[in-house]
C-alpha positions, 0 to 999 in steps of 0.5 A: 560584755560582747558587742557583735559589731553588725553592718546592717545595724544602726548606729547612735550618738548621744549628746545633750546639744542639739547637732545636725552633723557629728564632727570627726573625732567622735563616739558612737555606738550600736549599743543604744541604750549606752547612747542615750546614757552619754547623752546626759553627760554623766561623770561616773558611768559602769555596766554589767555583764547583762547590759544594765547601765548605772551612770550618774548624768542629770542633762537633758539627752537628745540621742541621734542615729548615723543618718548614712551608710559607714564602712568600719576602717574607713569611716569610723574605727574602734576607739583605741583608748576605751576603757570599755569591752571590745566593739561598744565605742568606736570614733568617726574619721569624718563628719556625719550626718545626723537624724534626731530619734529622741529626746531624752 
């Protein structure tokens, strides 16, 4: 799957705590619906080339958007472990400020 990586668009965390601000070290990601999949901490989690989602997460989900401006290299940089496609997880160099979009 091909993720294109765009500045003006949004970027989510998802978490099953409710958080103000995301601390350094942590993942986010353009792709929504993988964030509101992460938000209910599943232990088994696979994706199709077409983007549907499979995971086996049961907890309550809360899915936040990055709630300032962030430059790729400094703020955040791709995350150099993922098991997933180039561009959908990326981690935070730095604490962020958070906006609470949804309950999950």
């Amino acid at each position: 799957m091909i993720i294109n990586i765009k500045n003006d668009r949004e970027w989510y965390h998802g978490s099953n705590l409710e958080i103000d601000v995301l601390r350094a070290g942590s993942t986010i990601t353009q792709w929504k619906e993988l964030a509101e999949t992460f938000s209910h901490k599943p232990t088994q989690l696979s994706y199709e080339a077409n983007g549907n989602i499979t995971h086996n997460g049961k907890e309550r989900g809360y899915l936040y958007r990055i709630d300032e401006n962030l430059v790729i290299g400094k703020d955040i940089y791709q995350h150099p472990r993922t098991t997933m496609d180039t561009n959908v997880e990326f981690l935070t160099r730095r604490p962020l400020k958070l906006k609470l979009i949804s309950i999950l």
